[in-house]
Z-matrix of the N, CA and C atoms (Angstrom, degrees):
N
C 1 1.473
C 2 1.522 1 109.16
N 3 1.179 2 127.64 1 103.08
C 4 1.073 3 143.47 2 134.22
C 5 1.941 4 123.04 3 -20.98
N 6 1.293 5 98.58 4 131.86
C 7 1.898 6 107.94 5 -172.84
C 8 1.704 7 94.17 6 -124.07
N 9 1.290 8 122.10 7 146.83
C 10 1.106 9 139.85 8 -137.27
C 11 1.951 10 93.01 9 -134.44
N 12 1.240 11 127.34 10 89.32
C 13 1.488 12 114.62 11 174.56
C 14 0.997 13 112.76 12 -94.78
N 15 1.529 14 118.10 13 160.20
C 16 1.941 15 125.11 14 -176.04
C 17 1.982 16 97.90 15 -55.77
N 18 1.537 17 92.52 16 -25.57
C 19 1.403 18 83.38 17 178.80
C 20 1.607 19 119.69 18 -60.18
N 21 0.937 20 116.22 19 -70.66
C 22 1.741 21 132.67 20 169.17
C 23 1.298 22 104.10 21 -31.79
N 24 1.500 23 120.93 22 -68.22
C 25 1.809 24 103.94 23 174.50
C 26 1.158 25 126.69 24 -42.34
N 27 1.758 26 116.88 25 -41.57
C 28 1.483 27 120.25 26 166.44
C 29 1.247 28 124.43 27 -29.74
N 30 1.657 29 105.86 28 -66.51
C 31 1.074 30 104.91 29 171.22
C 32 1.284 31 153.75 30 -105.52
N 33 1.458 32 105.93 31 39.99
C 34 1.500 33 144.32 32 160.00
C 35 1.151 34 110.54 33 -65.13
N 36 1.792 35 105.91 34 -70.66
C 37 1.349 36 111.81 35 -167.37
C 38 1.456 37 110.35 36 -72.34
N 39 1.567 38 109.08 37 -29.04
C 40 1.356 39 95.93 38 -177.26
C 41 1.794 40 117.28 39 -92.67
N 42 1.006 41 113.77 40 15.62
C 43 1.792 42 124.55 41 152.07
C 44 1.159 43 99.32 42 -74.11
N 45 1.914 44 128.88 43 -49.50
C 46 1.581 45 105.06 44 -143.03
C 47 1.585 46 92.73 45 -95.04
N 48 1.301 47 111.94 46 -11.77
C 49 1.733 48 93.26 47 179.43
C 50 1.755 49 116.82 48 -92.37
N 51 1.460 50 111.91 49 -12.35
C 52 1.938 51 131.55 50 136.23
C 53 1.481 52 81.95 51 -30.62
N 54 1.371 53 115.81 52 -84.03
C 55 1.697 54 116.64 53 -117.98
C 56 2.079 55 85.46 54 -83.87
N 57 1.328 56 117.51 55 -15.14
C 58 1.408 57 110.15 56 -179.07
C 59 2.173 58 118.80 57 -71.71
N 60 1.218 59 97.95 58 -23.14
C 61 1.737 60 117.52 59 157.58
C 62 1.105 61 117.19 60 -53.89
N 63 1.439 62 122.00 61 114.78
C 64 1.654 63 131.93 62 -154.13
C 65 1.693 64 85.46 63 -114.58
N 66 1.886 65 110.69 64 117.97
C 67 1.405 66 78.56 65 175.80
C 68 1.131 67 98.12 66 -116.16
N 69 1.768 68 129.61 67 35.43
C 70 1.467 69 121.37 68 163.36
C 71 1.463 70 90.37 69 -91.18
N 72 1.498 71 133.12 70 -8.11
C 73 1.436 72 102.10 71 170.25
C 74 1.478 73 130.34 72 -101.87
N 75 1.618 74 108.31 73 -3.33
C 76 1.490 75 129.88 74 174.61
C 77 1.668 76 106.42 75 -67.42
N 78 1.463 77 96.13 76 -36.65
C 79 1.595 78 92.46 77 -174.57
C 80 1.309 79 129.67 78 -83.42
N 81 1.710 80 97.21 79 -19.34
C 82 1.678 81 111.36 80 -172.16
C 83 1.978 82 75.44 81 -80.76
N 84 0.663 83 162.69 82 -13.32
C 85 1.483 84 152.00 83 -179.34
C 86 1.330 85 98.59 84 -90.54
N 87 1.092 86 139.00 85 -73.22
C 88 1.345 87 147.32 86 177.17
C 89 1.840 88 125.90 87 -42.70
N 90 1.484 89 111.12 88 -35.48
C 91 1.319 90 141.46 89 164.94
C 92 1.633 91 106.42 90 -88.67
N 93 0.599 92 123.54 91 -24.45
C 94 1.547 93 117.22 92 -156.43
C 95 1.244 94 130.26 93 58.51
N 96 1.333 95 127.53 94 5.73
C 97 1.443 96 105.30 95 167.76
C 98 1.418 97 103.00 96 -97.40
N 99 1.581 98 91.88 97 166.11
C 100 1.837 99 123.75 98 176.71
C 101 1.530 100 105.26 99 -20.57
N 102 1.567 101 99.08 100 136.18
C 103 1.861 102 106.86 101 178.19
C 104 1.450 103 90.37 102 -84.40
N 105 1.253 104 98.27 103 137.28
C 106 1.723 105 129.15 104 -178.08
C 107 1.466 106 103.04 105 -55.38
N 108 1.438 107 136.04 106 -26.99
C 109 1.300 108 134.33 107 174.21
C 110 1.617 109 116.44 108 -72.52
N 111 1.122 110 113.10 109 1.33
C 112 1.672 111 92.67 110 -178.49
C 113 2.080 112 83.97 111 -144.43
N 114 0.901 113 127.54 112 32.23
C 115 1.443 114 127.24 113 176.39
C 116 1.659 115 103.12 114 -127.49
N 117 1.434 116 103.73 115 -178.42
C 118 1.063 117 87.81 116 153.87
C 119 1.907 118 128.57 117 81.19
N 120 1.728 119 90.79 118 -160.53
C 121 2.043 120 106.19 119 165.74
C 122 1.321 121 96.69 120 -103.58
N 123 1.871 122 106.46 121 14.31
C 124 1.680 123 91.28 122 -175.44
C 125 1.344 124 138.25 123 70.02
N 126 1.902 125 100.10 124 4.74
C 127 1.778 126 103.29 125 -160.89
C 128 1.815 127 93.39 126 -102.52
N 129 1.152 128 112.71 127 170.20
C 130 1.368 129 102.83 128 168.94
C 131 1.916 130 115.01 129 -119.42
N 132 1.500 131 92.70 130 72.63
C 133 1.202 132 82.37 131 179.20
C 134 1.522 133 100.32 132 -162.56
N 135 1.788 134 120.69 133 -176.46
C 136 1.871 135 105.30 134 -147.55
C 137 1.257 136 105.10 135 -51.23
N 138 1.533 137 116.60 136 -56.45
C 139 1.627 138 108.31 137 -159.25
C 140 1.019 139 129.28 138 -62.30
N 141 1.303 140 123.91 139 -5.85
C 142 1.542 141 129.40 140 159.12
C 143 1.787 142 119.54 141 -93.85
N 144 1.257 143 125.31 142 -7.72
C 145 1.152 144 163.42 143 -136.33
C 146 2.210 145 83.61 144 -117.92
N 147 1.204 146 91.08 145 -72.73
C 148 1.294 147 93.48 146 175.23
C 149 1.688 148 134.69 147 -68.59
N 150 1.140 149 117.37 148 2.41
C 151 1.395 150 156.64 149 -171.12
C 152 1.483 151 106.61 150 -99.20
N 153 1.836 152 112.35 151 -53.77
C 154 1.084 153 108.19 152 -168.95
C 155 1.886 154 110.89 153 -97.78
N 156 1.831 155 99.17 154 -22.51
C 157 1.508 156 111.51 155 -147.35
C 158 1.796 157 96.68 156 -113.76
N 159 1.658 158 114.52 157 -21.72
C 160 1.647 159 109.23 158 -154.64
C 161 1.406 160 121.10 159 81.35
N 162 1.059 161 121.71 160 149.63
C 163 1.305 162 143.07 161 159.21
C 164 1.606 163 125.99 162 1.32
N 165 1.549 164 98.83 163 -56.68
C 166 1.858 165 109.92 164 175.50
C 167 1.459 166 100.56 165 -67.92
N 168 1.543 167 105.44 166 -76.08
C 169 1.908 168 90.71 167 169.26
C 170 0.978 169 146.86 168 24.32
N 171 1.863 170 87.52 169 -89.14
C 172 1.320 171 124.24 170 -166.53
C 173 2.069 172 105.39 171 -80.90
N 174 1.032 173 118.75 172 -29.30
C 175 1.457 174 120.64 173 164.50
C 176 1.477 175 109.82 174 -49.63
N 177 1.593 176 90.95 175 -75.95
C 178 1.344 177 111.21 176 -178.93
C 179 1.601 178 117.75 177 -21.82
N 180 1.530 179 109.46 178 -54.86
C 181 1.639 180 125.70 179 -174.81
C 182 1.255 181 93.12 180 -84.73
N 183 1.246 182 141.95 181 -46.72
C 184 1.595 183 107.35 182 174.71
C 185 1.525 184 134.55 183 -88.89
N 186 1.223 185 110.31 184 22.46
C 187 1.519 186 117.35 185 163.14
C 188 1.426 187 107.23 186 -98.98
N 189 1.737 188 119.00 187 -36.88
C 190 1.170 189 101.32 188 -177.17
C 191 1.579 190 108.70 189 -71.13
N 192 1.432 191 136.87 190 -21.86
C 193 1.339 192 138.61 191 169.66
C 194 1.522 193 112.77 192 -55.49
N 195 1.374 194 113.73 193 -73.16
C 196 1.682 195 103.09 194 149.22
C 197 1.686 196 131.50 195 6.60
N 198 1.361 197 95.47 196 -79.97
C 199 1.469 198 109.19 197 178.53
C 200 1.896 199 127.21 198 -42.15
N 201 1.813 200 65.97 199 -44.88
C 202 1.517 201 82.04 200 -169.22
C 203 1.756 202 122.77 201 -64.08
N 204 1.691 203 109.35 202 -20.33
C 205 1.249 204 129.07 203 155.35
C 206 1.601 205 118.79 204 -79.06
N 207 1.027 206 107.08 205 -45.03
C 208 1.273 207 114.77 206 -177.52
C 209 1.743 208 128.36 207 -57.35
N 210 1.369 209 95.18 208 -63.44
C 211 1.737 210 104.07 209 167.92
C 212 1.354 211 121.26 210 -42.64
N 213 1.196 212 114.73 211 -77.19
C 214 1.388 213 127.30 212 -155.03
C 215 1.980 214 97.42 213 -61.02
N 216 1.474 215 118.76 214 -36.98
C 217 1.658 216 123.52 215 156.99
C 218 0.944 217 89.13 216 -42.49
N 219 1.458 218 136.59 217 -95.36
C 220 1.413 219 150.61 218 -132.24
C 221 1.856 220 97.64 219 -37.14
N 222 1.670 221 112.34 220 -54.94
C 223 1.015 222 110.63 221 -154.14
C 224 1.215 223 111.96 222 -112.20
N 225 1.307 224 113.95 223 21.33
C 226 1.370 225 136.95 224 163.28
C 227 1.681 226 104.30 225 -95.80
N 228 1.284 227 108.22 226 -33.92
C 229 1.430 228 95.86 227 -178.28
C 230 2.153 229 119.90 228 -89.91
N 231 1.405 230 94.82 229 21.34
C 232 1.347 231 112.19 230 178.26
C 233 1.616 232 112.86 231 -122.42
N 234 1.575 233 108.22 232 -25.85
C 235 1.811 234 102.28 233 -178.12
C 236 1.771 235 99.67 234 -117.58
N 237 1.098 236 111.47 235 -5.15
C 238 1.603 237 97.39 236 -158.85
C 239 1.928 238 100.90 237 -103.68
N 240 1.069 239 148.20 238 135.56
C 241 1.333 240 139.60 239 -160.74
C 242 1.681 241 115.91 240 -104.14
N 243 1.260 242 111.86 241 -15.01
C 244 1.203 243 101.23 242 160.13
C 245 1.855 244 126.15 243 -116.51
N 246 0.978 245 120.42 244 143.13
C 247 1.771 246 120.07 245 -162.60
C 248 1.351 247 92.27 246 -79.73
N 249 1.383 248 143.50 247 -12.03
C 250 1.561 249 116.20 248 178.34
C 251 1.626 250 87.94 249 -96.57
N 252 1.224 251 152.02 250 -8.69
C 253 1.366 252 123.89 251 140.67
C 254 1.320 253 130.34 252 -46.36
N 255 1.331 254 115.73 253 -55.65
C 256 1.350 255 139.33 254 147.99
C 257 1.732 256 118.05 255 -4.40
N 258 1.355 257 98.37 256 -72.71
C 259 1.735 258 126.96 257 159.97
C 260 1.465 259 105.79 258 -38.88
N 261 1.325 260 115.29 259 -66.89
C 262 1.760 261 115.99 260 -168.70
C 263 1.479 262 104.06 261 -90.97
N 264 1.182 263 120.42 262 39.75
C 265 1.502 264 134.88 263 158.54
C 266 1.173 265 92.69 264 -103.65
N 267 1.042 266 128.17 265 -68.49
C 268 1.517 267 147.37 266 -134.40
C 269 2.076 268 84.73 267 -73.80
N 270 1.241 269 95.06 268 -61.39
C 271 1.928 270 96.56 269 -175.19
C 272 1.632 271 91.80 270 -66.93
N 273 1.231 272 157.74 271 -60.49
C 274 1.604 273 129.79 272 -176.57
C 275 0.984 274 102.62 273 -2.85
N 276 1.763 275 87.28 274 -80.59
C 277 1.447 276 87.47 275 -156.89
C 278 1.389 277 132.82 276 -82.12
N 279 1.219 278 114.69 277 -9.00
C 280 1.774 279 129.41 278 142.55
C 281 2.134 280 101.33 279 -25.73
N 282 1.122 281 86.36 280 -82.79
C 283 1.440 282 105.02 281 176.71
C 284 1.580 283 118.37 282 -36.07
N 285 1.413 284 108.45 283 -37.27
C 286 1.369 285 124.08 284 -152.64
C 287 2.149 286 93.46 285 -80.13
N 288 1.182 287 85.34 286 -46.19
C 289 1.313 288 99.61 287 168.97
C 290 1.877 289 123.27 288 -50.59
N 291 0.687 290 88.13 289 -78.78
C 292 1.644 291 118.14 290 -177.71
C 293 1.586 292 102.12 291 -48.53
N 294 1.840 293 129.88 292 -34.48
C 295 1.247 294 132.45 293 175.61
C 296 1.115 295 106.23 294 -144.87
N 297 1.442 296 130.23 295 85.68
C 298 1.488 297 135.74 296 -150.41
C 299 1.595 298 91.92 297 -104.64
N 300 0.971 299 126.04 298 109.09
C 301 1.741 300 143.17 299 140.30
C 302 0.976 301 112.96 300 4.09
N 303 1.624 302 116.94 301 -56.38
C 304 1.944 303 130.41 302 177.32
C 305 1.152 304 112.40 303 -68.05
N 306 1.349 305 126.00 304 -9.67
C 307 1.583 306 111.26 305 -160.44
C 308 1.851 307 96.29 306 -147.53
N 309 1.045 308 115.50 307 58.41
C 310 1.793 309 121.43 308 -173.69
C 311 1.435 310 105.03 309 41.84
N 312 1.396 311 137.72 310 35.52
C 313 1.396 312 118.58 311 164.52
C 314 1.740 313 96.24 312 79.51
N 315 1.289 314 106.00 313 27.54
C 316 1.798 315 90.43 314 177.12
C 317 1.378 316 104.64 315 -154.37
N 318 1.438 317 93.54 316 113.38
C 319 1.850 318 122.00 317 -147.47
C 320 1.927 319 86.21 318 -128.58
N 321 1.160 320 75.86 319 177.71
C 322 1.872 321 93.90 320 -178.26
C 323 1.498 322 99.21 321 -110.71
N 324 2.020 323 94.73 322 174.18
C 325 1.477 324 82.44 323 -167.35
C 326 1.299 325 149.36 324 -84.59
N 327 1.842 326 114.17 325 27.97
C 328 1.159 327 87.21 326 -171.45
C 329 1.476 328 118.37 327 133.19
N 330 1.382 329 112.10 328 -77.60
C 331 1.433 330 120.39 329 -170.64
C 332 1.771 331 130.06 330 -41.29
N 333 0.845 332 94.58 331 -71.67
C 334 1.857 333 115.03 332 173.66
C 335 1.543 334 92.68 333 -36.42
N 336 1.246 335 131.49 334 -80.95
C 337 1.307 336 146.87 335 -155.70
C 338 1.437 337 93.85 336 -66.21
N 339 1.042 338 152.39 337 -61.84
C 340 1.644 339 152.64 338 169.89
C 341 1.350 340 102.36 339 -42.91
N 342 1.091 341 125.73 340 -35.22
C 343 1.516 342 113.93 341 -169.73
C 344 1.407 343 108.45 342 -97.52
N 345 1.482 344 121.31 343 -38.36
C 346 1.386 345 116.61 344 163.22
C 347 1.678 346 117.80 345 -70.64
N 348 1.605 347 113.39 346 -2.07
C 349 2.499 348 114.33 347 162.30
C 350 1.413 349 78.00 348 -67.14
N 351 1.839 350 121.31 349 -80.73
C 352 1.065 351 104.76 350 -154.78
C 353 1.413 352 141.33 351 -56.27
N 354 1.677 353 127.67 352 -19.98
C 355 1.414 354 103.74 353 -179.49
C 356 1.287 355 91.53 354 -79.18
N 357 1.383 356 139.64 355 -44.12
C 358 1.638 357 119.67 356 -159.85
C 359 1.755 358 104.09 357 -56.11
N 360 1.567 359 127.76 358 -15.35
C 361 1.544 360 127.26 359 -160.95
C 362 1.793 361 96.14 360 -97.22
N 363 1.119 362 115.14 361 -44.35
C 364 1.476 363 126.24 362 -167.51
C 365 1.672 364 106.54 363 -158.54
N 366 1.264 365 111.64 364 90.61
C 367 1.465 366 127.31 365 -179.31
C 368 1.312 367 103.42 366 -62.90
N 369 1.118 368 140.67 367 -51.60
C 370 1.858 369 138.95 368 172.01
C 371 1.453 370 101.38 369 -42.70
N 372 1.540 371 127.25 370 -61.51
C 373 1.108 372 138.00 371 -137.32
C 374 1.907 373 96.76 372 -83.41
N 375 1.559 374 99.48 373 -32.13
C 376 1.586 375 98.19 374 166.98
C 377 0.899 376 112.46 375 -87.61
N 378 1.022 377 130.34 376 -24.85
C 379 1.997 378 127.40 377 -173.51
C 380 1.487 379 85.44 378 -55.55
N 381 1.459 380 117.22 379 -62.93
C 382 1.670 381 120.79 380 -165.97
C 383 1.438 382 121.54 381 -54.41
N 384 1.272 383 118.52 382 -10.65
C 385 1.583 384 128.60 383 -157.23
C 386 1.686 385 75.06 384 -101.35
N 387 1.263 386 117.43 385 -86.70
C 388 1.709 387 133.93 386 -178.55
C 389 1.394 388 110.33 387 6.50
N 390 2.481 389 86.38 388 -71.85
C 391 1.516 390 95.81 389 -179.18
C 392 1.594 391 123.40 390 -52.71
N 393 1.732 392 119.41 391 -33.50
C 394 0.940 393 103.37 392 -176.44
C 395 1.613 394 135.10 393 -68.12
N 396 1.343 395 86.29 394 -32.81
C 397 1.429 396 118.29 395 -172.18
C 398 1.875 397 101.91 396 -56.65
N 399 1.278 398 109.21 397 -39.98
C 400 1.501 399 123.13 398 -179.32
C 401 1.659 400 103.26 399 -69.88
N 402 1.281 401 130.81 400 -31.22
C 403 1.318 402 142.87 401 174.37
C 404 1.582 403 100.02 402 -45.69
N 405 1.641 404 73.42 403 -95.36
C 406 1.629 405 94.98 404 -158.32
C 407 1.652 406 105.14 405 -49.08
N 408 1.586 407 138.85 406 -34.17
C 409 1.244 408 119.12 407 166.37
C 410 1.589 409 135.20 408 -62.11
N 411 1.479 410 83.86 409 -22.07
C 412 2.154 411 93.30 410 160.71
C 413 1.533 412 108.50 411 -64.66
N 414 1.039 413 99.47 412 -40.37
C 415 1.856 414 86.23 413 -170.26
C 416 1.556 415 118.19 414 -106.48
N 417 1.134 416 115.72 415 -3.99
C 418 1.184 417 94.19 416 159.28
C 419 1.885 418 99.27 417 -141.43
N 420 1.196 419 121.97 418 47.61
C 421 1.196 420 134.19 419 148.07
C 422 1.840 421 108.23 420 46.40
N 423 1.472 422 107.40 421 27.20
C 424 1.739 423 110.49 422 174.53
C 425 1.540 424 106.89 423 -105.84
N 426 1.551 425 159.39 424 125.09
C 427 0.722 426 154.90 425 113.58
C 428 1.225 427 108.41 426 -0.56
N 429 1.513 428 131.30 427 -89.04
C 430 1.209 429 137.21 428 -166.03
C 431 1.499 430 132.38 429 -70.52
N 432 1.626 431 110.72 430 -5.86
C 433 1.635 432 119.44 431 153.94
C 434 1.329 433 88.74 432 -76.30
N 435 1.002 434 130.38 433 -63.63
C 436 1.464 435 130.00 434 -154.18
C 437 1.720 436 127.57 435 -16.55
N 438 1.932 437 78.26 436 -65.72
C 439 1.951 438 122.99 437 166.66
C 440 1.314 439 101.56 438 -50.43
N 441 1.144 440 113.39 439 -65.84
C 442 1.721 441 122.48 440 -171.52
C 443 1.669 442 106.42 441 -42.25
N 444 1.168 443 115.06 442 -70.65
C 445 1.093 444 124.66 443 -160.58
C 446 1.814 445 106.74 444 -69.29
N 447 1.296 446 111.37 445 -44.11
C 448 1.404 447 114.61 446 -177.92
C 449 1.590 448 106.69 447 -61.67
N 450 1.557 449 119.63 448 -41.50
C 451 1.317 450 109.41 449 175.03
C 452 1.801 451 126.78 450 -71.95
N 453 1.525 452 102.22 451 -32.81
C 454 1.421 453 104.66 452 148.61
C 455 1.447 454 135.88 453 -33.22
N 456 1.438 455 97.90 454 -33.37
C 457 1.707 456 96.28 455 -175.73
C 458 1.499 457 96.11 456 -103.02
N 459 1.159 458 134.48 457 -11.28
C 460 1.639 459 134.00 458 -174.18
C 461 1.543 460 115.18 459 -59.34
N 462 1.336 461 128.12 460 -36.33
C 463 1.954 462 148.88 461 164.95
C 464 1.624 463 94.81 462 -48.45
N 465 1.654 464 117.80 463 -60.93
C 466 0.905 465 126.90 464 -168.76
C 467 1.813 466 119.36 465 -63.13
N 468 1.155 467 108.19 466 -65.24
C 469 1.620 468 123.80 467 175.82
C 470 1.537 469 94.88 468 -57.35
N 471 1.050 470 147.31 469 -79.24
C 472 1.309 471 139.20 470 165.86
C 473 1.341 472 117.57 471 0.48
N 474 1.280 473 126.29 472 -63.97
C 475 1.931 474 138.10 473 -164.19
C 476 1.422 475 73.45 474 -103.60
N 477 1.344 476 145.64 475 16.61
C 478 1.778 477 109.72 476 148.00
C 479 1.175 478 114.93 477 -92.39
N 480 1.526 479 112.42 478 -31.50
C 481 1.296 480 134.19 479 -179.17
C 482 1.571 481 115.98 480 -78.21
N 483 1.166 482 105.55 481 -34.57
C 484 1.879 483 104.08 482 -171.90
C 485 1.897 484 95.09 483 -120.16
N 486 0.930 485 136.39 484 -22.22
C 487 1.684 486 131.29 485 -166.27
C 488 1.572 487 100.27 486 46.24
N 489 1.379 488 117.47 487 58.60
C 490 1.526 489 133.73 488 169.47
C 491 1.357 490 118.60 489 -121.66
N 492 1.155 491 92.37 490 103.59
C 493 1.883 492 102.96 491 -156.85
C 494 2.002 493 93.87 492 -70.63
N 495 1.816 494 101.72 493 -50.48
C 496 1.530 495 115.57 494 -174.14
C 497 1.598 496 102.72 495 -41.85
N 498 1.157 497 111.65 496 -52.92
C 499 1.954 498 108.22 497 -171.65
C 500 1.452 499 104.23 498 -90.85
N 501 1.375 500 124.56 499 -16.45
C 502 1.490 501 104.73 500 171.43
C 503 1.185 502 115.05 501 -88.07
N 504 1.119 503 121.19 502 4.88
C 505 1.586 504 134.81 503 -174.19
C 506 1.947 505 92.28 504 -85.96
N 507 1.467 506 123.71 505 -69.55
C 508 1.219 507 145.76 506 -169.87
C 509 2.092 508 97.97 507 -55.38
N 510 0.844 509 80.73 508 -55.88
C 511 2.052 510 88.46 509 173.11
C 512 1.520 511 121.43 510 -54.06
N 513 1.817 512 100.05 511 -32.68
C 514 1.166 513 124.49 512 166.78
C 515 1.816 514 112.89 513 -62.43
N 516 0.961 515 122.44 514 -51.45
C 517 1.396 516 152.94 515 145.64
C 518 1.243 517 126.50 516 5.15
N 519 1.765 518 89.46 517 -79.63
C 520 1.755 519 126.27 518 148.75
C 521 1.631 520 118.08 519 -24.07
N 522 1.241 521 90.72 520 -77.99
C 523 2.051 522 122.75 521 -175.09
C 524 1.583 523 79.42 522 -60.29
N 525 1.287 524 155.02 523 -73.59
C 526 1.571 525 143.21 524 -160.35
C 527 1.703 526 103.07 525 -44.90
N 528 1.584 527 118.91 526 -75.04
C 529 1.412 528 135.79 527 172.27
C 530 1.828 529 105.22 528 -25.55
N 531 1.666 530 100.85 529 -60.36
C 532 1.320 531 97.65 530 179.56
C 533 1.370 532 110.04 531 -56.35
N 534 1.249 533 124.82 532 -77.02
C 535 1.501 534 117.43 533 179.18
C 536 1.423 535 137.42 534 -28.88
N 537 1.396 536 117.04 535 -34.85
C 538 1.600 537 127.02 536 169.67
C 539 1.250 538 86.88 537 -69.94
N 540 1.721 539 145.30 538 -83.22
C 541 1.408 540 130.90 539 -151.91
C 542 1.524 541 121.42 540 -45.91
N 543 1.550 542 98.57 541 -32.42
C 544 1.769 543 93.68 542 165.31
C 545 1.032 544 131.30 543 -113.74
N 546 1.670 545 106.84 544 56.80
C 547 1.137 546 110.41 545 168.09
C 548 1.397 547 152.13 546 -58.64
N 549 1.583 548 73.53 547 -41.40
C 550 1.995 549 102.17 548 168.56
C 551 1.499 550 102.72 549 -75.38
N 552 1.406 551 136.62 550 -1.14
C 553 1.310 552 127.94 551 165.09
C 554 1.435 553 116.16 552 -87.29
N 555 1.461 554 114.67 553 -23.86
C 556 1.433 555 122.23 554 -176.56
C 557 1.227 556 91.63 555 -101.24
N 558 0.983 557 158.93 556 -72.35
C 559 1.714 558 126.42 557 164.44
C 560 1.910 559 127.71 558 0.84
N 561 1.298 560 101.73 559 -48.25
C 562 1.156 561 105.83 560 -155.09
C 563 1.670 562 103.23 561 -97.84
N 564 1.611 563 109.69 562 -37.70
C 565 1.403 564 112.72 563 149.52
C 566 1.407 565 124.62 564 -34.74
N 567 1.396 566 117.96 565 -65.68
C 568 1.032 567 121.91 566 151.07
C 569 1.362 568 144.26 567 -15.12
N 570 1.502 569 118.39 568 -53.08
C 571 1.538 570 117.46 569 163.05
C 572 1.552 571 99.28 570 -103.17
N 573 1.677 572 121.44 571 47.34
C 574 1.307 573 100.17 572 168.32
C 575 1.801 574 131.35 573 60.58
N 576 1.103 575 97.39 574 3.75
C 577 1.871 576 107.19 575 -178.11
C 578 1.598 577 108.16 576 -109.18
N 579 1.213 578 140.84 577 28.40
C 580 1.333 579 145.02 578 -172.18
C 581 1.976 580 102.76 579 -100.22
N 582 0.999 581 109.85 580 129.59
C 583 1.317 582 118.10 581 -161.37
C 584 1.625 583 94.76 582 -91.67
């Protein structure tokens, strides 16, 4: 049984309202090009970002997504005392992303921000997600198999590395969330039409 401190809620809520800050849409304001919601796959995040904006953009929006996983871990894993708090920092703002408060609950999917909880939560366990993720888009040139599949194995590599059923269960979680958001990508994989 797990105990719940004002601390840990702190920084729950304050990951998921981090992770609710869209910064492919701060920038298309700030940059001027087209907000990623009506261009585009419609998503607001780099790879569509880069579609509509180029290269700088598209950096730009996925470091600030990064962060947005990354930080609030980072500094959860220095004040907060137990690591499955730690963990549901890391998903806020996973979450925070994916159904952002500011924008009707309709966030993008995910990726950038999941991959920057995990290296700040378990730096091996992201290095391994990264590498894969860098794989499978070399060879068969999909972004979004890529994600899919690399977070699929993240539950797994996790409980090889830690034998922590509680956080590979929650990581497990992750890889579910991810999979519903790209759904309409595994559809389209599916009949071969995925760009």
């Amino acid at each position: 049984m797990f105990h719940l401190t004002w601390l840990d809620g702190i920084f729950m809520l304050g990951a998921y309202l981090l992770g609710s800050f869209s910064s492919a849409i701060t920038l298309s304001k700030i940059m001027g090009f087209a907000d990623p919601r009506s261009e585009g796959s419609n998503n607001p995040g780099a790879t569509n970002v880069m579609r509509i904006a180029g290269k700088k953009a598209a950096t730009l929006t996925l470091f600030g997504d990064l962060l947005k996983g990354f930080v609030p871990v980072l500094l959860a894993q220095f004040l907060l005392q137990d690591s499955l708090f730690v963990a549901f920092t890391g998903i806020a703002a996973f979450l925070g992303h994916c159904y952002p408060v500011y924008y009707q609950f309709k966030g993008g999917k995910g990726v950038a921000t999941a991959i920057g909880f995990i290296l700040a939560f378990d730096w091996i366990s992201g290095l391994a997600v990264v590498a894969i993720w860098l794989l499978v888009a070399k060879v068969f040139r999909l972004s979004s198999l890529a994600a899919l599949i690399a977070f699929l194995c993240l539950p797994f590599i996790y409980f090889a590395l830690h034998s922590q059923l509680d956080i590979s269960l929650l990581l497990g979680f992750v890889s579910i969330v991810l999979i519903w958001r790209h759904r309409e990508n595994i559809r389209r994989i599916v009949r071969g039409e995925e760009s």
